[in-house]
PDB file as gemmi writes it, atoms N, CA and C in Angstrom:
CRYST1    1.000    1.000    1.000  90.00  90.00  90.00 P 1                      
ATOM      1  N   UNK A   1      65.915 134.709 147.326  1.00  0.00           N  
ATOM      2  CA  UNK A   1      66.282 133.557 148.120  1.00  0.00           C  
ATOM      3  C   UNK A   1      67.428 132.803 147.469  1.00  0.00           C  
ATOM      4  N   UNK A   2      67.056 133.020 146.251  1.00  0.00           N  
ATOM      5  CA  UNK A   2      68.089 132.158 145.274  1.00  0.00           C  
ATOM      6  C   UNK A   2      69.835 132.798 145.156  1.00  0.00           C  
ATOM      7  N   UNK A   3      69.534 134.198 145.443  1.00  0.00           N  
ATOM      8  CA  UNK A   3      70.907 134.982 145.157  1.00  0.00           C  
ATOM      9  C   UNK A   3      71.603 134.560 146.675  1.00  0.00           C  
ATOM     10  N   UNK A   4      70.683 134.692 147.672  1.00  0.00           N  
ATOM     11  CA  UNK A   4      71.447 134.700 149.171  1.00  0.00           C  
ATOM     12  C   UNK A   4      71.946 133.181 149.439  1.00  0.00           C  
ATOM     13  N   UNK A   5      71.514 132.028 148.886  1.00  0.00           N  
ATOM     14  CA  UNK A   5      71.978 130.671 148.619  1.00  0.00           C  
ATOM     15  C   UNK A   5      73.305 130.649 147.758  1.00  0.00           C  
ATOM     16  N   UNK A   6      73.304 131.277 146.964  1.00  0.00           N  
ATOM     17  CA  UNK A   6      74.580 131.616 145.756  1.00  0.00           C  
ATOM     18  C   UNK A   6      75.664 132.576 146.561  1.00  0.00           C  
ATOM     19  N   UNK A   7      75.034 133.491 147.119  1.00  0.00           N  
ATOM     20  CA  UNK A   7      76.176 134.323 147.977  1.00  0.00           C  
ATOM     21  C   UNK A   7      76.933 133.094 149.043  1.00  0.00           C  
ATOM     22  N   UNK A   8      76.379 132.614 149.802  1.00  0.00           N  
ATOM     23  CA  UNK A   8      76.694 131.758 151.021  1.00  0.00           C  
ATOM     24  C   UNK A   8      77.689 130.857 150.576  1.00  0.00           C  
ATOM     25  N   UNK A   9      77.216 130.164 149.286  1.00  0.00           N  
ATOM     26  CA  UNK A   9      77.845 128.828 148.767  1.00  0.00           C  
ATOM     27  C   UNK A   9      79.261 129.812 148.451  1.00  0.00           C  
ATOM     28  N   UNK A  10      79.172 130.768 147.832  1.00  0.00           N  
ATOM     29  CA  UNK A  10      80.563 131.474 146.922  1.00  0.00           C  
ATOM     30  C   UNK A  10      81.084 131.894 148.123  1.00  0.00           C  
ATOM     31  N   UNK A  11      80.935 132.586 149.422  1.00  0.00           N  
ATOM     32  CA  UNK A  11      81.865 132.577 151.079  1.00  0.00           C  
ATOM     33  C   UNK A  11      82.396 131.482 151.202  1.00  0.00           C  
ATOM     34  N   UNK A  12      81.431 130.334 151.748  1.00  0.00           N  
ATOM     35  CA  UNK A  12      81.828 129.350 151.840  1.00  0.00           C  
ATOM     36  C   UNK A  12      83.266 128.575 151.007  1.00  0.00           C  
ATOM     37  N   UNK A  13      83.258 128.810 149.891  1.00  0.00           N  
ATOM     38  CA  UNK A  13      83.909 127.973 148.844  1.00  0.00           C  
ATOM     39  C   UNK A  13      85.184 128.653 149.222  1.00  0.00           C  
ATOM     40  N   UNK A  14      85.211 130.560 149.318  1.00  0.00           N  
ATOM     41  CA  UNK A  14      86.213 131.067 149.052  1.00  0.00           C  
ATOM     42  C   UNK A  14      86.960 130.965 150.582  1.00  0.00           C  
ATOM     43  N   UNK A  15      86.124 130.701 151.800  1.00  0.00           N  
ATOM     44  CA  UNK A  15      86.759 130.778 152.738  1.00  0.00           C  
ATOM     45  C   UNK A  15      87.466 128.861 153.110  1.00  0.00           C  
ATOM     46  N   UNK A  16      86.797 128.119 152.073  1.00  0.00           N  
ATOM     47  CA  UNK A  16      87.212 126.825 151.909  1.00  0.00           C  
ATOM     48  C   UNK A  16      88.456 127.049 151.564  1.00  0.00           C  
ATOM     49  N   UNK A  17      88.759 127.603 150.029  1.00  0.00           N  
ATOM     50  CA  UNK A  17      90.084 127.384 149.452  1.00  0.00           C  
ATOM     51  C   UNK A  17      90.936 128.202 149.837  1.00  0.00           C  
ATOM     52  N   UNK A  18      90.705 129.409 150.934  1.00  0.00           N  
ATOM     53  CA  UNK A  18      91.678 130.409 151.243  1.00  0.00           C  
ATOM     54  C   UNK A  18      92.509 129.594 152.583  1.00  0.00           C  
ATOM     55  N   UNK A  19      91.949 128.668 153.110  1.00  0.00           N  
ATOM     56  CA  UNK A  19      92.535 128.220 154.270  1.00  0.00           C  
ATOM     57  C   UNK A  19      93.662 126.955 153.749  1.00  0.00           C  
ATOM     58  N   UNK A  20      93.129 126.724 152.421  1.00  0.00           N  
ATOM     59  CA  UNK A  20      94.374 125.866 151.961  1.00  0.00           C  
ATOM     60  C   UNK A  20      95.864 126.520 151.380  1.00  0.00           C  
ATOM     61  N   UNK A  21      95.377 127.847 151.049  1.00  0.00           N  
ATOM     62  CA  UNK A  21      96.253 128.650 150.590  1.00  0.00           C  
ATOM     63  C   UNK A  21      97.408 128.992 151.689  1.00  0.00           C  
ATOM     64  N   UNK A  22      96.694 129.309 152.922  1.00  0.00           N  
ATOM     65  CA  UNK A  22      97.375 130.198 153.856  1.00  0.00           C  
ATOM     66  C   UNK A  22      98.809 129.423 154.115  1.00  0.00           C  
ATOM     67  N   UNK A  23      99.357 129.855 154.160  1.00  0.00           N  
ATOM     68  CA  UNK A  23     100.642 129.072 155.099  1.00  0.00           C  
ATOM     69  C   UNK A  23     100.296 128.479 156.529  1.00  0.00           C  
ATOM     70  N   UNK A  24     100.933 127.290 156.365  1.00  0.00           N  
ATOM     71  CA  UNK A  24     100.841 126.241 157.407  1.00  0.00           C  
ATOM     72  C   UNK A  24     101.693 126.824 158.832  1.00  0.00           C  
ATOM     73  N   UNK A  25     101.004 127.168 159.838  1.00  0.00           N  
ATOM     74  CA  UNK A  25     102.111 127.477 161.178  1.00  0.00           C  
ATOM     75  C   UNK A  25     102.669 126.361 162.106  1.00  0.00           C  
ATOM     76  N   UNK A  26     103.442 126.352 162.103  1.00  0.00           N  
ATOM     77  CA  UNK A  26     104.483 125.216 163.258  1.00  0.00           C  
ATOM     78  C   UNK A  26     104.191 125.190 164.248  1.00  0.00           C  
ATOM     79  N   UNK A  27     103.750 124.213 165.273  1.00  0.00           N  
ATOM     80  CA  UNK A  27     103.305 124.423 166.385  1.00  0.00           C  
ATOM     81  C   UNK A  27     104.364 123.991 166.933  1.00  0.00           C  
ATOM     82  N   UNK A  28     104.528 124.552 168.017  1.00  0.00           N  
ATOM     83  CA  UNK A  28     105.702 124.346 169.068  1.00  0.00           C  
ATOM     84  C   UNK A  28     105.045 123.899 170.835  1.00  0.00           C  
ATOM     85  N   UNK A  29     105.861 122.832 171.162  1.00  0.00           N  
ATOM     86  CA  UNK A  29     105.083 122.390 172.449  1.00  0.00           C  
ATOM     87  C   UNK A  29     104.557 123.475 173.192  1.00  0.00           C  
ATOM     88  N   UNK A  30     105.126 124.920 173.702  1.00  0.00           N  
ATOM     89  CA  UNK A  30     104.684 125.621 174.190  1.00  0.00           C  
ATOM     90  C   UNK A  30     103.456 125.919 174.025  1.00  0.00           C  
ATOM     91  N   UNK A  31     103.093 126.362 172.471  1.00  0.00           N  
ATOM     92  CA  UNK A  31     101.790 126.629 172.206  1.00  0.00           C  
ATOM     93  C   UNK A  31     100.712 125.629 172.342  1.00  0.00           C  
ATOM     94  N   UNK A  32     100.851 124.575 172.420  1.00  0.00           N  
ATOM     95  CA  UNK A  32     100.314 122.923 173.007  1.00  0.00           C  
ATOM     96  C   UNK A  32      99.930 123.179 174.248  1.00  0.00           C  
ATOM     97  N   UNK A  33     100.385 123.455 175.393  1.00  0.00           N  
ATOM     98  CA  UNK A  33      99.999 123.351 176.517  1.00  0.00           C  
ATOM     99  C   UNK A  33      99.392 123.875 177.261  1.00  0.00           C  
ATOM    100  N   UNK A  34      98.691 123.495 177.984  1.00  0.00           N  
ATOM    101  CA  UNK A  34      97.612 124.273 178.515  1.00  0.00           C  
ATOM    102  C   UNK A  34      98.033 125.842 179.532  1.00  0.00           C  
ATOM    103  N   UNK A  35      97.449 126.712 179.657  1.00  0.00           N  
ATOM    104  CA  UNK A  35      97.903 127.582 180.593  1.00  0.00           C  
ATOM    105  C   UNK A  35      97.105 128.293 181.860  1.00  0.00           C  
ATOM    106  N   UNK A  36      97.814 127.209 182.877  1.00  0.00           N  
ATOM    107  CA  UNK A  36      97.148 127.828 184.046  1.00  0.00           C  
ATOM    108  C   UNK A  36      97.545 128.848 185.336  1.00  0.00           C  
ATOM    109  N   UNK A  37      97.433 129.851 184.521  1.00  0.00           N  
ATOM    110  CA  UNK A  37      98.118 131.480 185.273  1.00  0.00           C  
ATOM    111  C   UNK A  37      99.228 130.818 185.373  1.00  0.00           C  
ATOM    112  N   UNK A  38     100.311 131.105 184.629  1.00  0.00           N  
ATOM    113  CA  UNK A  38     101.507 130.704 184.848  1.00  0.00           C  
ATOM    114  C   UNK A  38     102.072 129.545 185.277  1.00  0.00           C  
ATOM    115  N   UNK A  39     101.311 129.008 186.218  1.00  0.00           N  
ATOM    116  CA  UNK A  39     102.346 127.591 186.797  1.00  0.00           C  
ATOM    117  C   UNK A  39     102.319 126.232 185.642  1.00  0.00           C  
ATOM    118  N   UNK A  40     103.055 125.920 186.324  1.00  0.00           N  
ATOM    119  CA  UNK A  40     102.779 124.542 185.608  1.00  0.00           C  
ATOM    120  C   UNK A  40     101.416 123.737 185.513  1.00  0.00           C  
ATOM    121  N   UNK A  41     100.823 122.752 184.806  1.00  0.00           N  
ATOM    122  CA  UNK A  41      99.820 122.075 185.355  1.00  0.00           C  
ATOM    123  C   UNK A  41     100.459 120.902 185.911  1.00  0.00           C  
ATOM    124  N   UNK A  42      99.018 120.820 187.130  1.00  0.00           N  
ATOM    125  CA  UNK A  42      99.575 119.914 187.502  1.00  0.00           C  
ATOM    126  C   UNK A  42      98.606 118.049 187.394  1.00  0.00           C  
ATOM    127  N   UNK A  43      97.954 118.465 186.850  1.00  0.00           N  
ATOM    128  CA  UNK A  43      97.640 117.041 185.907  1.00  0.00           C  
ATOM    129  C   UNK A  43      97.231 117.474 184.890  1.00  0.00           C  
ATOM    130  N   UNK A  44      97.220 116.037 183.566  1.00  0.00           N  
ATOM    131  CA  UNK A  44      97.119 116.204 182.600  1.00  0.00           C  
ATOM    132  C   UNK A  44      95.687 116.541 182.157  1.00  0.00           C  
ATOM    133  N   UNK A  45      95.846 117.457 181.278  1.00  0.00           N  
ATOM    134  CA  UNK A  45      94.355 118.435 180.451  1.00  0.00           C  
ATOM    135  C   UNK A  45      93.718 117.671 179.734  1.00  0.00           C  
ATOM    136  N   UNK A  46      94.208 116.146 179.375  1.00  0.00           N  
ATOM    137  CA  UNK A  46      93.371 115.410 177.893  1.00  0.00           C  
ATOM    138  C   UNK A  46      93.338 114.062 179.154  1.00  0.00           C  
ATOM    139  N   UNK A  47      92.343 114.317 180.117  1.00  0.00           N  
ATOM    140  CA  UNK A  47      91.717 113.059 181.368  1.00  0.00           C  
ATOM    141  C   UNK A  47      91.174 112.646 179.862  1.00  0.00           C  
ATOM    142  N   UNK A  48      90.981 110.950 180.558  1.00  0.00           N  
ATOM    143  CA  UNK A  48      90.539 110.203 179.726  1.00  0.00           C  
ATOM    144  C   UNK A  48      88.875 110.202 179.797  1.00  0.00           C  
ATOM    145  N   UNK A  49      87.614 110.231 179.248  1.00  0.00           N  
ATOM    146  CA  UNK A  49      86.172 109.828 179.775  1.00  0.00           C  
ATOM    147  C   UNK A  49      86.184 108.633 179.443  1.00  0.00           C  
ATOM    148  N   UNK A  50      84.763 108.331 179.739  1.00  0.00           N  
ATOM    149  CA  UNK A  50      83.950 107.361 180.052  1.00  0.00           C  
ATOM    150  C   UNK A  50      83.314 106.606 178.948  1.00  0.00           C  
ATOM    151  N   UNK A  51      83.598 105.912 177.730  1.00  0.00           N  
ATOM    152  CA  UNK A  51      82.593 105.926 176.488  1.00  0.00           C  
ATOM    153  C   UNK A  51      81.061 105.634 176.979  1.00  0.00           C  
ATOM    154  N   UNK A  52      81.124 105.042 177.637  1.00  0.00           N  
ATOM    155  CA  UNK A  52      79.643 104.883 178.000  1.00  0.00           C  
ATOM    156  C   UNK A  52      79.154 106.169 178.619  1.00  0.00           C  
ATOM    157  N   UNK A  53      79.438 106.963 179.219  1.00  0.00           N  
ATOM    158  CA  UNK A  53      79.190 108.262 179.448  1.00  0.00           C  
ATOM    159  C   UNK A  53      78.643 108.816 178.044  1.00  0.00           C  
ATOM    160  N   UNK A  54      79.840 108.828 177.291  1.00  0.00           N  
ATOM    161  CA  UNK A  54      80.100 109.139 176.334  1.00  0.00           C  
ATOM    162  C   UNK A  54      78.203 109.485 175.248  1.00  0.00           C  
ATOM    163  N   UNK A  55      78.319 108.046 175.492  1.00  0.00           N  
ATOM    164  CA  UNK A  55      77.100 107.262 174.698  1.00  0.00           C  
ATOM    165  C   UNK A  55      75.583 107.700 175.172  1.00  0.00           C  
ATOM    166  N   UNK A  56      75.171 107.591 176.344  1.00  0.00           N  
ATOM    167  CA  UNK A  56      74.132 108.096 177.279  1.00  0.00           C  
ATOM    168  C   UNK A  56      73.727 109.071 177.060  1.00  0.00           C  
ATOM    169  N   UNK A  57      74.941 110.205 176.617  1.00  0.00           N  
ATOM    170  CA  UNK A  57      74.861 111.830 176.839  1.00  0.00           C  
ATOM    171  C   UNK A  57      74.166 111.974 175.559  1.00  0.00           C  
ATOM    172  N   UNK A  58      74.780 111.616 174.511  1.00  0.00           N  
ATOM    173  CA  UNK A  58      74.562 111.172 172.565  1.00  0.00           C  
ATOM    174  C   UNK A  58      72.865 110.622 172.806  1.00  0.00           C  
ATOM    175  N   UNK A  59      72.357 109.874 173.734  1.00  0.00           N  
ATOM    176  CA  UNK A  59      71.236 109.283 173.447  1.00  0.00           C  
ATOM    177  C   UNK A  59      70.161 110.105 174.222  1.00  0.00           C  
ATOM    178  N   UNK A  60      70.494 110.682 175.105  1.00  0.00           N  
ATOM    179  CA  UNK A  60      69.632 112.139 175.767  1.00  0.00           C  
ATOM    180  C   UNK A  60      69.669 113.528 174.557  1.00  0.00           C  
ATOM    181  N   UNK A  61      70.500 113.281 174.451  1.00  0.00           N  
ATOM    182  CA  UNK A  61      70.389 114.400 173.354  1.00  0.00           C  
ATOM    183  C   UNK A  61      69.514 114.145 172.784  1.00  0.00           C  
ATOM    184  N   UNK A  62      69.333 112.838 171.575  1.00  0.00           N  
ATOM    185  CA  UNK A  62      68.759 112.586 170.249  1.00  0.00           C  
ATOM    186  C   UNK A  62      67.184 112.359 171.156  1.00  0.00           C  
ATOM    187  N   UNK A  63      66.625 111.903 172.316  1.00  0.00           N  
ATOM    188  CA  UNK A  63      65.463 111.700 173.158  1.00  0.00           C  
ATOM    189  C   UNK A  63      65.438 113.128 173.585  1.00  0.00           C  
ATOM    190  N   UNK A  64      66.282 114.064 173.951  1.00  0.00           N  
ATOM    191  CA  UNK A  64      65.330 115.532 174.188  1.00  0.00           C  
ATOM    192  C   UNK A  64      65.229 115.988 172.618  1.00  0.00           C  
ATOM    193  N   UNK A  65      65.726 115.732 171.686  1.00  0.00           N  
ATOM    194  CA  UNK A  65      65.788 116.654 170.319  1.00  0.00           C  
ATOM    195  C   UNK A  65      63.982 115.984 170.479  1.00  0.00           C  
ATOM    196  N   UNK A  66      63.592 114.983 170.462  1.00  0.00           N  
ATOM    197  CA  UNK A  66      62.137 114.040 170.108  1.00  0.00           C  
ATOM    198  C   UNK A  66      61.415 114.701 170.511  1.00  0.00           C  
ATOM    199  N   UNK A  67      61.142 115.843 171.163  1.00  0.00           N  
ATOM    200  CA  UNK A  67      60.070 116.035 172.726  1.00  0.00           C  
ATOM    201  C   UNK A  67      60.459 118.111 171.902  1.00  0.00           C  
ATOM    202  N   UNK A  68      61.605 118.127 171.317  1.00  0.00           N  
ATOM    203  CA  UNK A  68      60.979 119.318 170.093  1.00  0.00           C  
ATOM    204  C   UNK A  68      60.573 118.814 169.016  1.00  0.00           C  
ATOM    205  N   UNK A  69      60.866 117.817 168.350  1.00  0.00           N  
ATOM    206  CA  UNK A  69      60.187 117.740 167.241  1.00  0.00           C  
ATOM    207  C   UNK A  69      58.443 117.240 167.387  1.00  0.00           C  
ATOM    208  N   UNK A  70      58.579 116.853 168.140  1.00  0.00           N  
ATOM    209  CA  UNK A  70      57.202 116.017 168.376  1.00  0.00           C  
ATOM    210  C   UNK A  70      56.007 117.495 168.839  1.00  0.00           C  
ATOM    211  N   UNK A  71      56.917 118.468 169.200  1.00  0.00           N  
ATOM    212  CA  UNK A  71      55.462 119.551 169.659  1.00  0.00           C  
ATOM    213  C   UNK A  71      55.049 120.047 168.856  1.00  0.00           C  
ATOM    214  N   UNK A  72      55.665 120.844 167.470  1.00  0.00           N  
ATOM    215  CA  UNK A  72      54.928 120.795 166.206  1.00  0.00           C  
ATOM    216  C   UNK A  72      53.779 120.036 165.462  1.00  0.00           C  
ATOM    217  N   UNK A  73      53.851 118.718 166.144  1.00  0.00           N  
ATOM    218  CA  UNK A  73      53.454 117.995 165.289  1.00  0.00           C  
ATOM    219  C   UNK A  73      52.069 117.759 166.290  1.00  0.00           C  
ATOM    220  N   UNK A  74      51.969 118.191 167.677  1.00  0.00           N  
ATOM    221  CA  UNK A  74      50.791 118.690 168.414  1.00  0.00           C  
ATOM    222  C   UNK A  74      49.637 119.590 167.464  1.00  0.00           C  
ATOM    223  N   UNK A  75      50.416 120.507 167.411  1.00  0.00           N  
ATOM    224  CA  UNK A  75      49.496 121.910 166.411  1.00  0.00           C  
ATOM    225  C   UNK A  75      49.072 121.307 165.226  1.00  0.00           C  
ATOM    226  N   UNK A  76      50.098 120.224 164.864  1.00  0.00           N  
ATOM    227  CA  UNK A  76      48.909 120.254 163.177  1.00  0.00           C  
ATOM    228  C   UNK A  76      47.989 119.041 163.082  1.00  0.00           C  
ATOM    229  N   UNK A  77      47.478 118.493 164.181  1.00  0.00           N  
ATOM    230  CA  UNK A  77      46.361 117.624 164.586  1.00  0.00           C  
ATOM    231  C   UNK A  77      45.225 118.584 164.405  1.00  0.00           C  
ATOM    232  N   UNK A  78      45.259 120.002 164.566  1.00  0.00           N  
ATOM    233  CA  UNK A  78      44.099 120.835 163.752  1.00  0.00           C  
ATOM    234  C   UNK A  78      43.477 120.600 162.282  1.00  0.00           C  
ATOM    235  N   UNK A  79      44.951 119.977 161.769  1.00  0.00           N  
ATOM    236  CA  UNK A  79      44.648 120.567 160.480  1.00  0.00           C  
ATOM    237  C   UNK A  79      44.281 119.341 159.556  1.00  0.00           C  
ATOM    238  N   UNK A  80      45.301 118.600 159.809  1.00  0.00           N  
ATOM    239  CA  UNK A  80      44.681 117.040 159.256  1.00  0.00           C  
ATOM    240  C   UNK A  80      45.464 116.022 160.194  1.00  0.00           C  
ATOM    241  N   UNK A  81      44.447 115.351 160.990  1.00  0.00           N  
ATOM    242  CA  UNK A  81      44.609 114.723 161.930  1.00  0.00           C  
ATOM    243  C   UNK A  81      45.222 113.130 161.676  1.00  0.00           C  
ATOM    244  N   UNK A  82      45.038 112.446 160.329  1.00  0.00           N  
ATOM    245  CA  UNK A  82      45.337 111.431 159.929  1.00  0.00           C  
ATOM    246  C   UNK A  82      46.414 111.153 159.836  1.00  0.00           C  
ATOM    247  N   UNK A  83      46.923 112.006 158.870  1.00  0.00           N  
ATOM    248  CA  UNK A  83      48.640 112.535 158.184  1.00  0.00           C  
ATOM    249  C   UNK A  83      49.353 113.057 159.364  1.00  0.00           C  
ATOM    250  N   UNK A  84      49.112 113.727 160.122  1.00  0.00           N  
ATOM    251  CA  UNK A  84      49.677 113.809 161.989  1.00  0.00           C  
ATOM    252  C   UNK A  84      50.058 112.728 162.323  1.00  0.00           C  
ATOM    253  N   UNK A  85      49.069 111.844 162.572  1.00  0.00           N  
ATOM    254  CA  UNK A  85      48.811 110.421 163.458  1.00  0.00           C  
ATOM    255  C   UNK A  85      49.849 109.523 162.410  1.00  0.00           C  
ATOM    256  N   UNK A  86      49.778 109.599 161.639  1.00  0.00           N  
ATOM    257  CA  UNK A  86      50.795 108.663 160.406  1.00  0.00           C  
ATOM    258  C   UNK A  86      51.935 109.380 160.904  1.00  0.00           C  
ATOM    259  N   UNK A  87      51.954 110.204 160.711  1.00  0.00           N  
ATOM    260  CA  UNK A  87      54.261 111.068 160.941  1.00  0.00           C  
ATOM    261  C   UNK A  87      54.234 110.681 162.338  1.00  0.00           C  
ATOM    262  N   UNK A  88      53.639 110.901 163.133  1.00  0.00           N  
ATOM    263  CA  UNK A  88      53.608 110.947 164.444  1.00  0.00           C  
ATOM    264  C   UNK A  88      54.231 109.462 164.888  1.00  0.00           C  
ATOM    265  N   UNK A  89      53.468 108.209 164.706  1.00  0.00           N  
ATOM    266  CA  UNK A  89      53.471 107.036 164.855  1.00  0.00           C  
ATOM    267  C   UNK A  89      54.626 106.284 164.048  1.00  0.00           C  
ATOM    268  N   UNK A  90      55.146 106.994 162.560  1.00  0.00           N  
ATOM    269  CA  UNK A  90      56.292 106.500 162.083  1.00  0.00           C  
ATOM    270  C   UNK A  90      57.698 107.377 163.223  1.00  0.00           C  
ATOM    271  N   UNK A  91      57.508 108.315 163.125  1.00  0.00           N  
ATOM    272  CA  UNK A  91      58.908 108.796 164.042  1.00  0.00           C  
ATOM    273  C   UNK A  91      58.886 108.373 165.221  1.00  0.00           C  
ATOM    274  N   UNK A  92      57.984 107.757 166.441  1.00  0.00           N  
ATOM    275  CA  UNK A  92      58.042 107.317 167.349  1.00  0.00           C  
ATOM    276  C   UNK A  92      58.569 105.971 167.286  1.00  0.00           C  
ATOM    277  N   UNK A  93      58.062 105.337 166.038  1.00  0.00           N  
ATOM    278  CA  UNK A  93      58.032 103.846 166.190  1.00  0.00           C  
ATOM    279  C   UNK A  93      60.000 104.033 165.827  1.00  0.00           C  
ATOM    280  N   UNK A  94      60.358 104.721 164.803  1.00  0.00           N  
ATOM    281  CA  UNK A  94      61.873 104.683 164.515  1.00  0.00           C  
ATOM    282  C   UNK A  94      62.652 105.461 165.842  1.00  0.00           C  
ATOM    283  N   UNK A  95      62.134 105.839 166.897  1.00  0.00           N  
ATOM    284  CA  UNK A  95      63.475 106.384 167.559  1.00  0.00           C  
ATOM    285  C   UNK A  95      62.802 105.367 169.149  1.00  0.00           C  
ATOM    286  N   UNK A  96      61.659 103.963 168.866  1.00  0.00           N  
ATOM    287  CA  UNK A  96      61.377 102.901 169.416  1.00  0.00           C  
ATOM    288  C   UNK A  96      62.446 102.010 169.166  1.00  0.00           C  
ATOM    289  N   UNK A  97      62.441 101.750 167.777  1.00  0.00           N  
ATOM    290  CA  UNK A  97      63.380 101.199 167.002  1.00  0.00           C  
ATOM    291  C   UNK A  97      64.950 101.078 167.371  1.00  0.00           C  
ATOM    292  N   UNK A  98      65.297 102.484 167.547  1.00  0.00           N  
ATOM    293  CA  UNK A  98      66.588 102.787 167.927  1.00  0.00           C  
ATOM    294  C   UNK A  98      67.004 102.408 169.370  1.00  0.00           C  
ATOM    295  N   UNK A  99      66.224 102.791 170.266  1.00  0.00           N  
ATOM    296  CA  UNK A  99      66.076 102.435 171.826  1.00  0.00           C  
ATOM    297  C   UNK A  99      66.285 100.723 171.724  1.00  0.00           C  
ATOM    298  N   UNK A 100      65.106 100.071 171.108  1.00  0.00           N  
ATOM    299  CA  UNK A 100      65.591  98.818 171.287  1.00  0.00           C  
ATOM    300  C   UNK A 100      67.331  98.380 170.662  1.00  0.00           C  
ATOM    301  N   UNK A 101      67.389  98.422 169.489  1.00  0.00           N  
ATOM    302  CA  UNK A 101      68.400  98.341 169.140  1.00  0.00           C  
ATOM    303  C   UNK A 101      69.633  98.428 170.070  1.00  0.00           C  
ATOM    304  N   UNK A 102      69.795  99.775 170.562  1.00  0.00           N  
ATOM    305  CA  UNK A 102      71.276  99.851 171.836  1.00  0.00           C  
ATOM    306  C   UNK A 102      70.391  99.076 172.855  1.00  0.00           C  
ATOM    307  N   UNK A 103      69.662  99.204 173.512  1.00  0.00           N  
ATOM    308  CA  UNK A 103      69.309  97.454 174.312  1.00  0.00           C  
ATOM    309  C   UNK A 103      69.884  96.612 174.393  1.00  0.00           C  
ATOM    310  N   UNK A 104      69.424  96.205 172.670  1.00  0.00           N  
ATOM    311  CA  UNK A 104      69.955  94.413 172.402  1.00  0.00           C  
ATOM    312  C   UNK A 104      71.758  94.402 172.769  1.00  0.00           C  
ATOM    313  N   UNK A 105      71.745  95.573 171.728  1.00  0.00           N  
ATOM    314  CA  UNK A 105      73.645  95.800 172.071  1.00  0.00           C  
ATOM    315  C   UNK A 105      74.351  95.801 173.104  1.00  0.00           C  
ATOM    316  N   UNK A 106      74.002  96.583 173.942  1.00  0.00           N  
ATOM    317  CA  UNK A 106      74.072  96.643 175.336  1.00  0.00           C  
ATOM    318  C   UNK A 106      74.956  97.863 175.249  1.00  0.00           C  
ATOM    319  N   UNK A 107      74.073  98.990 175.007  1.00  0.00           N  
ATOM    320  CA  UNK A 107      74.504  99.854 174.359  1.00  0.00           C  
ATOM    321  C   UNK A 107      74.478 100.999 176.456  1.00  0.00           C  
ATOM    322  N   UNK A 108      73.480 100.599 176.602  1.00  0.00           N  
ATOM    323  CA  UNK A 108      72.404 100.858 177.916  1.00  0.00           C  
ATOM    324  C   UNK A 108      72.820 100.212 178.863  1.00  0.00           C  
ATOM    325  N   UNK A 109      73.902  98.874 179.180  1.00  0.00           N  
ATOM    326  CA  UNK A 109      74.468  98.461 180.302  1.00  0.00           C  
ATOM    327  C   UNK A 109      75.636  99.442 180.663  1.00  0.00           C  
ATOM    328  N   UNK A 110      75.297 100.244 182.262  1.00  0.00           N  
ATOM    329  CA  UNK A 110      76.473 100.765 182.370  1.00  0.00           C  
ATOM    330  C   UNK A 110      77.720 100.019 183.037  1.00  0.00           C  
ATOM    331  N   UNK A 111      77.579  98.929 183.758  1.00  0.00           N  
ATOM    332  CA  UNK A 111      78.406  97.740 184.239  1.00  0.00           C  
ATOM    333  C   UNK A 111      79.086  97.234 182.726  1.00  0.00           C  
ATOM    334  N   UNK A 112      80.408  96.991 182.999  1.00  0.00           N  
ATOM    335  CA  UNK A 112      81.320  96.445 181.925  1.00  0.00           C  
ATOM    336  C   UNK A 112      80.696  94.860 182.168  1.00  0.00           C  
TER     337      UNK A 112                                                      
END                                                                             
C-alpha cells in the first residue's frame, strides 16, 4: 500500500515539474475561438450566468452529497447505535448550520 502511495506521489511530482519544463505555446486568436463547422459564431461562447444560479446548483450538490453520506451511516445503527446517533446528529446539525447561515445571508433569495 505504502509502495503504490510512493509510486503516485513520484508521477505526480514528475508530471508536476515536467509541465514547467515544457515550452510555453503562443496562443493565437484563432486557436481562441470557438468552432462552429466553419462559420462564424454568431453569438458570443463566454454568455454571462446567473451567480445565484450559480450558488443553488453548489448547494444541491453539497444537500444531494448528504443523502450519500448519510446511508452508510443507516447500516451501522446495527452495530453501535449510540456512536451512529452521535455522527448522525453532529453532521445533520452542521449542514442545519450551513442552511441557516445562507438564509440569514440571503444566500437563498432569488429576487435581487
Amino acid at each position: 500500500m505504502l509502495s503504490i502511495l510512493v509510486l503516485v506521489f513520484i508521477i505526480c511530482c514528475f508530471l508536476f515539474f515536467l509541465g514547467h519544463f515544457l515550452p510555453v505555446r503562443n496562443a493565437y486568436s484563432e486557436k481562441e475561438r470557438p468552432y462552429e463547422c466553419g462559420f462564424d459564431p454568431i453569438n458570443s461562447p463566454r454568455t454571462p450566468f446567473s451567480f445565484r444560479f450559480f450558488l443553488v446548483a453548489i448547494l444541491f450538490l453539497i444537500f444531494d452529497l448528504e443523502i450519500v453520506l448519510l446511508i452508510p451511516l443507516v447500516s451501522s445503527f446495527s452495530y453501535n447505535v449510540s456512536v451512529a446517533f452521535f455522527w448522525g446528529v453532529f453532521f445533520l446539525s452542521l449542514l442545519v448550520l450551513g442552511l441557516v447561515y445562507e438564509w440569514v445571508n440571503g444566500g437563498l433569495d432569488w429576487a435581487d
